[in-house]
C-alpha positions as CSV (number, residue, x, y, z in Angstrom):
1,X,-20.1,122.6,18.9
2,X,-16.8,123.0,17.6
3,X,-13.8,125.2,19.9
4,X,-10.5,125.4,19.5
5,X,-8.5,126.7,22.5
6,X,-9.3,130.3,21.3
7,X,-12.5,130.3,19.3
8,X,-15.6,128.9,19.2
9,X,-18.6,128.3,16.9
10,X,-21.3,128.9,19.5
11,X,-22.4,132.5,19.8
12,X,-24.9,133.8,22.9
13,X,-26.5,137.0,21.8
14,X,-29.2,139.5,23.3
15,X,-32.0,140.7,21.2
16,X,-32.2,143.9,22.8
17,X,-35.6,144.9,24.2
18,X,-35.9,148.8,25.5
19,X,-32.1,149.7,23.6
20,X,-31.2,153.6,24.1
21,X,-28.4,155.1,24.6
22,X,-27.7,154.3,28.1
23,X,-27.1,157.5,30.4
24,X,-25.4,155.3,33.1
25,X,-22.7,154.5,31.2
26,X,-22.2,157.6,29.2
27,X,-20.1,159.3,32.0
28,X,-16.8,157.7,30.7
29,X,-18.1,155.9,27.6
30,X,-16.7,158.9,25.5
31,X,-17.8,156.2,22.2
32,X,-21.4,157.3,23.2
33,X,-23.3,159.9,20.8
34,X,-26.1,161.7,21.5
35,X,-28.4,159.7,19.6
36,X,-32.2,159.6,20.0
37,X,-35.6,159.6,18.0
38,X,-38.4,157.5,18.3
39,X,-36.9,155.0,15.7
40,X,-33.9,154.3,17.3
41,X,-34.9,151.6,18.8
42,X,-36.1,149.6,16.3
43,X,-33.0,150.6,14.0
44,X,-30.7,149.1,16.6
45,X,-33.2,145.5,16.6
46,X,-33.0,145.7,12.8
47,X,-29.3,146.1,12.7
48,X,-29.4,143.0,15.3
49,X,-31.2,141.1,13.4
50,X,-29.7,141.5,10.1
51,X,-25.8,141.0,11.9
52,X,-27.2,137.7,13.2
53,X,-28.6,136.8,9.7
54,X,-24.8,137.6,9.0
55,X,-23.1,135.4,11.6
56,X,-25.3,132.4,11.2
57,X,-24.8,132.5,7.4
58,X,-21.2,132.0,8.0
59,X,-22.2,128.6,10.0
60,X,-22.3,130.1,13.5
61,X,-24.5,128.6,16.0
62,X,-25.9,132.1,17.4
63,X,-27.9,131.5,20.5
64,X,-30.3,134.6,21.0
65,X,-32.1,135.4,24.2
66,X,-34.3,138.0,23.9
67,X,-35.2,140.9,26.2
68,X,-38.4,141.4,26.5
69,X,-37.9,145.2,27.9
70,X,-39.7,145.1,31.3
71,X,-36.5,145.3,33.3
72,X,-34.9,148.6,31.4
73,X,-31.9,147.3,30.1
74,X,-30.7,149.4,27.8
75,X,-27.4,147.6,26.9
76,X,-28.1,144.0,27.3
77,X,-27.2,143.8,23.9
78,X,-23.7,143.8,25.3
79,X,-23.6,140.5,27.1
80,X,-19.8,139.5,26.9
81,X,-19.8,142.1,29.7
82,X,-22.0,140.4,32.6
83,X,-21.1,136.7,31.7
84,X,-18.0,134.7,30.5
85,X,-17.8,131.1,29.6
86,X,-14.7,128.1,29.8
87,X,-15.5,124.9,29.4
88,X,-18.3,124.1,32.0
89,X,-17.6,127.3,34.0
90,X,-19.2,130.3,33.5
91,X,-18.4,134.2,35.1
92,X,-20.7,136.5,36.4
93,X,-18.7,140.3,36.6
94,X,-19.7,143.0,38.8
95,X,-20.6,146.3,36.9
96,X,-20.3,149.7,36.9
97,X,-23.5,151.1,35.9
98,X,-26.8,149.9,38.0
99,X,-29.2,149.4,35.5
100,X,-26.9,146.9,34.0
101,X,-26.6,145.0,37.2
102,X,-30.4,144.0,36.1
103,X,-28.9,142.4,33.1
104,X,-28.4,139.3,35.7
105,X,-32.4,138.8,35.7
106,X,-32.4,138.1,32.0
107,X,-30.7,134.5,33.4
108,X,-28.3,133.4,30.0
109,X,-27.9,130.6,31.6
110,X,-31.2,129.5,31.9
111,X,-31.7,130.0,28.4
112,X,-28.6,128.2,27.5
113,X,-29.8,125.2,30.0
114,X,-32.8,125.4,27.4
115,X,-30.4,124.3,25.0
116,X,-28.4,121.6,26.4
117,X,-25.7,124.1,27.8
118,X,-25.5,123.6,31.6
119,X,-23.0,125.0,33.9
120,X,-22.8,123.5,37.3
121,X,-19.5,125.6,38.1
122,X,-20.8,129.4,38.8
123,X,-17.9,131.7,39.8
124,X,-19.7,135.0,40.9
125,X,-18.2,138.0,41.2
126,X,-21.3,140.4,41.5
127,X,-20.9,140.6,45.1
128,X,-18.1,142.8,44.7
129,X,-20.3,145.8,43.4
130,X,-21.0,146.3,46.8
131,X,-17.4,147.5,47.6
132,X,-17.4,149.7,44.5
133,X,-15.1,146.8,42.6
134,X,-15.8,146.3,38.7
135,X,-14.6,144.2,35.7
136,X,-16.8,143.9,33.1
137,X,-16.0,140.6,31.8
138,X,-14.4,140.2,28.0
139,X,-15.3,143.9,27.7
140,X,-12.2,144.5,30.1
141,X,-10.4,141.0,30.0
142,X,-8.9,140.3,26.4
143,X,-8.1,136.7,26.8
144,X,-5.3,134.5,25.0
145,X,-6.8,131.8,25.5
146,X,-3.7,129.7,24.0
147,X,-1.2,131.1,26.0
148,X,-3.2,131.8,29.2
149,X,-3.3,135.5,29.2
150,X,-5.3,138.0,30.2
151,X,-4.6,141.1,29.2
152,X,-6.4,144.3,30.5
153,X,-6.2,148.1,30.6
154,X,-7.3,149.5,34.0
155,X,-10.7,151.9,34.3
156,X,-13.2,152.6,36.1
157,X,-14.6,149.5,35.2
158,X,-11.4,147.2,35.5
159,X,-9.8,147.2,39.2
160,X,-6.9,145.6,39.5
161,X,-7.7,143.5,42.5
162,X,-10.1,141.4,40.3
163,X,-8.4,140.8,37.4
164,X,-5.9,139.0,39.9
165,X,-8.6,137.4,41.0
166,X,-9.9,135.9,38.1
167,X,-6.2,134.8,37.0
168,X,-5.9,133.1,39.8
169,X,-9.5,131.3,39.9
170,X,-9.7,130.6,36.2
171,X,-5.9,129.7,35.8
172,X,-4.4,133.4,33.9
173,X,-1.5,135.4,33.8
174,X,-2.3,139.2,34.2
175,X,-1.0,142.0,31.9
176,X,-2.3,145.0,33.0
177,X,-1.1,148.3,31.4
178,X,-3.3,151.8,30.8
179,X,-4.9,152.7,27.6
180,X,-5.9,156.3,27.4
181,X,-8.0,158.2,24.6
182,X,-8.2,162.0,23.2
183,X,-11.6,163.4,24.7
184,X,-11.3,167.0,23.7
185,X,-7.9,168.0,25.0
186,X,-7.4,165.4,27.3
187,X,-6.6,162.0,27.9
188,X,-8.9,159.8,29.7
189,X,-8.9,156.3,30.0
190,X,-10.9,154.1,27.9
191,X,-13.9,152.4,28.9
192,X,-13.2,148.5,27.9
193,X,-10.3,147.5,26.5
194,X,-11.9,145.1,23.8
195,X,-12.3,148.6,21.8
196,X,-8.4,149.1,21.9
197,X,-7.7,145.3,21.0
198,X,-7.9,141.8,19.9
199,X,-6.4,138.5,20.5
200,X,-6.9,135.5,17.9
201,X,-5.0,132.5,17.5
202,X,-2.3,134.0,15.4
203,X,-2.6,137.9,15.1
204,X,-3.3,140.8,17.8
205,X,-4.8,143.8,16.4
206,X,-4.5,146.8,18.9
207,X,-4.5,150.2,19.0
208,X,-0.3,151.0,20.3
209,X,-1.0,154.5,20.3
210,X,-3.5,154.7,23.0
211,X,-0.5,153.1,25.3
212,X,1.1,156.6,26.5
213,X,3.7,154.8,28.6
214,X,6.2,154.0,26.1
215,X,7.8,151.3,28.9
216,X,4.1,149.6,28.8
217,X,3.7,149.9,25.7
218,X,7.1,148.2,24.7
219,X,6.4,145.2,27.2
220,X,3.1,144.6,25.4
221,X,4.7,144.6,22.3
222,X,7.2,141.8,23.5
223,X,4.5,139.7,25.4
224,X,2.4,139.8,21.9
225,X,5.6,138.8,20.4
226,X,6.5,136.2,23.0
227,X,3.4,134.5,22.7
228,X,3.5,133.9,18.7
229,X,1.3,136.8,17.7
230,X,1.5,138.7,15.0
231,X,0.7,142.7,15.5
232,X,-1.5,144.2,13.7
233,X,-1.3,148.1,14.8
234,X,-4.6,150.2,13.9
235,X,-4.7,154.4,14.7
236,X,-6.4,155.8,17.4
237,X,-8.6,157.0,14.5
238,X,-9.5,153.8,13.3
239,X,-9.8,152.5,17.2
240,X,-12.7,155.6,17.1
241,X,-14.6,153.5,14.1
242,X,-14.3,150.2,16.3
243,X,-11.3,148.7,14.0
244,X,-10.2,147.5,17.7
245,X,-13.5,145.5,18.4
246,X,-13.5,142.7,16.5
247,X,-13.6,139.0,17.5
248,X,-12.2,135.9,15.7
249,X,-14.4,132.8,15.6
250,X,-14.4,129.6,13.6
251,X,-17.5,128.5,11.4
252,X,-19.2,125.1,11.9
253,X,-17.1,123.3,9.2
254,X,-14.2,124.8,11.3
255,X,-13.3,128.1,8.9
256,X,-11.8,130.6,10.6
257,X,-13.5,134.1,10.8
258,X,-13.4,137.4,11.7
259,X,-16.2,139.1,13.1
260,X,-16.4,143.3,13.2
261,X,-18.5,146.1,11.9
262,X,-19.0,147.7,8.6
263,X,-17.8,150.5,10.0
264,X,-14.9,149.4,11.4
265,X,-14.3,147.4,8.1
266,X,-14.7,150.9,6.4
267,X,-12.1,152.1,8.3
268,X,-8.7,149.5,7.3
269,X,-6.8,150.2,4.5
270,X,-6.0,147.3,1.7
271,X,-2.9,146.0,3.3
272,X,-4.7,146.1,6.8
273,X,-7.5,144.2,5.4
274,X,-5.3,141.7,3.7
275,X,-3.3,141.0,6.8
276,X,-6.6,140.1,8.8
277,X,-8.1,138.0,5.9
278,X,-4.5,135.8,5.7
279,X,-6.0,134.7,9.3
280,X,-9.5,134.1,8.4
281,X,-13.0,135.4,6.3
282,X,-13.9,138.7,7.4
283,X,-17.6,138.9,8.2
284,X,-19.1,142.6,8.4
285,X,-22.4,143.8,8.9
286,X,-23.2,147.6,9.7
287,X,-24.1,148.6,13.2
288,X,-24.1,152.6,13.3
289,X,-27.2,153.3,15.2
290,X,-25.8,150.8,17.9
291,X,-22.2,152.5,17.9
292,X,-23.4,155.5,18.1
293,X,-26.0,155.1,21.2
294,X,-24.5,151.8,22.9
295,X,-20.5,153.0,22.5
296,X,-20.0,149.4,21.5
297,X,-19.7,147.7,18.4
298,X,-19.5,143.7,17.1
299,X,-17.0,141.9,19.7
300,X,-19.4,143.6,22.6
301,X,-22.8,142.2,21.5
302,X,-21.0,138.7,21.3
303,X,-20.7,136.5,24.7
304,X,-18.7,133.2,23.3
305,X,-19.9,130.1,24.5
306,X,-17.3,127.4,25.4
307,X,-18.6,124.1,26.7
């Protein structure tokens, strides 16, 4: 395995099992379409299976655990929300939506046991579901993992009290700010931050117009800043086509890469796509009928595994 302090070569995927678009999280998921058919389902495992064709081409260890479907977990192809990983610790997250509470039972850590991967420090934070108390892991926590930030816009699935929490147990400094988006003619707040923005070792690429408070929005700017990033600003347009969920990651000869969907590639212009590539090969592979039904795109479906 190679890591750096921010990326790492070693990918944990779910092969989804039973994928549809989840009516549990649709509520405030406003990425969600109303997508169905008998053949969406095995559109979504085909564009799985082709994106981790994709990523292991680019000399990514991808670890896949696959859902068999008994348990009716329609998004367990998003696993960077239920678990986390640092360096022989791993996360558990408490989350919003029930049925994804059953995503536990899958056990990713048995299966990465199964490959040499064991983690004898557990921090669980799935008891906190019981008090109504969310954060859906790097779905809601966009870690600099350099400069020991977490950053994190508040939602129903983001409380406060736990981000704190995690910054304290795993060693972070919090910077929490709200990031809102147009659903019809209001605006709500979005679901997971990792849709709004990205942290890589050099360059954060975020969506600045979803920050309404013009005083949050200008600290952010200056903590980026601070911290040696460079900005990379994308529309609330583009943040719509998932040019906000992306994930850098380094190859197995140590390459740096840059993982996100066709669509969301689609969706930069020349000089936007220039900027990303002076920080690493962008790898695309198209995912609509799982943006469209799961409301997530690449970065979600990827759970980074740091030993």
């Amino acid at each position: 395995m190679i890591a750096n302090t921010q990326t790492t070569d070693t990918l944990l995927m779910v092969r989804p099992g039973q994928f549809r678009k989840n009516e549990e999280t649709a509520i405030d998921n406003y990425f969600q379409e109303d997508v169905g058919g008998r053949h969406l389902a095995i559109s979504a495992t085909r564009e799985f299976d082709h994106f981790v064709t994709t990523l292991t081409d680019f000399g990514l260890n991808t670890l896949v655990l696959q859902d068999d479907g008994h348990l009716d977990t329609p998004d367990s192809i998003f696993p960077n929300n239920t678990i986390s990983f640092h360096k022989r610790t791993a996360v558990i997250y408490p989350m919003f939506a029930q049925n994804r509470r059953r995503e536990r039972q899958l056990n990713p850590l048995g299966a990465l046991a199964s490959w040499g991967l064991i983690y004898d420090d557990i921090i669980d934070y799935s008891k906190h579901e019981e008090q109504n108390i969310f954060l859906e892991g790097t779905g809601c926590l966009i870690l600099d993992r350099i400069n020991r930030i977490a950053y994190c816009s508040l939602s129903a699935r983001a409380h406060a009290p736990l981000i704190h929490q995690f910054c304290l147990d795993l060693g972070y400094e919090a910077f929490i700010f709200q990031a809102n988006q147009t659903v019809g003619n209001l605006r709500k707040p979005i679901y997971h931050t990792n849709v709004m923005m990205a942290i890589g070792t050099h360059f954060a690429q975020i969506c600045l117009d979803s920050i309404d408070n013009v005083l949050e929005r200008d600290k952010l700017i200056h903590r980026l800043e601070a911290s040696g990033k460079t900005i990379l600003p994308i529309s609330e347009d583009q943040m719509n086509h998932f040019a906000g969920n992306i994930l850098e990651v380094c190859s197995t000869s140590g390459s740096p890469g840059i993982v996100m969907s066709s669509q969301a590639y689609r969706s930069l212009n020349r000089s936007q796509i220039d900027q990303l590539e002076s920080f690493g090969t962008i790898i695309h592979s198209p995912l609509d009928t799982i943006e469209a039904a799961g409301g997530g795109s690449a970065r979600c479906m990827i759970a980074e595994v740091f030993y």
